[in-house]
C-alpha positions as CSV (number, residue, x, y, z in Angstrom):
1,X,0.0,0.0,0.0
2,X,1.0,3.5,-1.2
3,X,-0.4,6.9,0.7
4,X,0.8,9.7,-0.2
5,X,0.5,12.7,1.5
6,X,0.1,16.1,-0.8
7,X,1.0,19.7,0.2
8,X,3.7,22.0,0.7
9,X,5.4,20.9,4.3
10,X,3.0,23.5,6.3
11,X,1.8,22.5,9.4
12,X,-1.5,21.3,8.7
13,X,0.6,19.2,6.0
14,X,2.8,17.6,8.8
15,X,0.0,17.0,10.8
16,X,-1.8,14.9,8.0
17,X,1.5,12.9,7.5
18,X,1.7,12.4,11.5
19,X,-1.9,11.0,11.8
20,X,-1.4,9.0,8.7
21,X,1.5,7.5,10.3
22,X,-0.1,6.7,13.5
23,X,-3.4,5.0,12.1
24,X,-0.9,2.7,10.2
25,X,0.9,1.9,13.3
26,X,-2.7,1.1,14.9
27,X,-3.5,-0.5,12.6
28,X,-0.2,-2.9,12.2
29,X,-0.2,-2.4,8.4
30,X,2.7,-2.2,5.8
31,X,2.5,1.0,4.2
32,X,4.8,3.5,2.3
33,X,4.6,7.0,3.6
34,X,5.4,9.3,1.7
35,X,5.4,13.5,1.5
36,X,5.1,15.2,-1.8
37,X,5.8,18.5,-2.4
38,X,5.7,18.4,-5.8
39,X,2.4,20.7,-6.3
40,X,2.3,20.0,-10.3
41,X,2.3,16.2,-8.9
42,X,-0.8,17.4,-6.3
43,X,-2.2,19.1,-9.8
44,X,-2.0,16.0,-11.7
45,X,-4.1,13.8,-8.8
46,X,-6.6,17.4,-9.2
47,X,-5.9,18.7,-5.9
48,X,-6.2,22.4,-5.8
49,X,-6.2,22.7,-2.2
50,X,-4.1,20.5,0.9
51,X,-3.2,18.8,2.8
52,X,-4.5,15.8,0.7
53,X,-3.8,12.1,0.9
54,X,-3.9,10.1,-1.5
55,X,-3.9,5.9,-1.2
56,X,-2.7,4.2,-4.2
57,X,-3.8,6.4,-6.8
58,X,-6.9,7.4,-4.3
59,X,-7.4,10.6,-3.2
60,X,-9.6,10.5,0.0
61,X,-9.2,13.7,1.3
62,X,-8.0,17.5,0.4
63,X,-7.7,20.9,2.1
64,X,-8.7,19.3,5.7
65,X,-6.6,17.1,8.2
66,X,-8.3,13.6,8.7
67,X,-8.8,12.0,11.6
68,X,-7.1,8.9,12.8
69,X,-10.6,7.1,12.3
70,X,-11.0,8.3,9.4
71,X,-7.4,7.0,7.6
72,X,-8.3,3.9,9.4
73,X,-11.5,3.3,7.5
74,X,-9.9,4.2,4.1
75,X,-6.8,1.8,4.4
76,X,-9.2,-0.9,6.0
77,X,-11.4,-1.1,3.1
């Protein structure tokens, strides 16, 4: 599993990443992390706005921090 988290390294952007991180560990799951910064790679998924995550090739969510509950569901499913 691939989630990638979108946006520019702002706080609410290292936030997202942080409870990203922690609903994997909850959840005991393999999963690659990763930040990108690249906005003309945010462009191409059609994010406008972040943060935004996106799980392999999905986004779920853009321009709000998730919860940990809600991470869990998407990388449950």
């Amino acid at each position: 599993m691939k989630i990638e988290i979108l946006g520019t390294g702002c706080a609410k952007c290292k936030k997202t990443k942080e409870i990203v991180e922690q609903a994997v560990a909850e959840l005991g799951i393999v999963a690659e992390v990763v930040k990108v910064e690249d906005m003309n790679a945010a462009l191409d998924y059609g994010v406008m706005i972040t943060p935004a995550v996106v799980v392999d090739g999905d986004v779920k969510i853009a321009g709000k921090i998730p919860t940990v509950e809600k991470v869990k569901e998407w990388l449950s499913k």
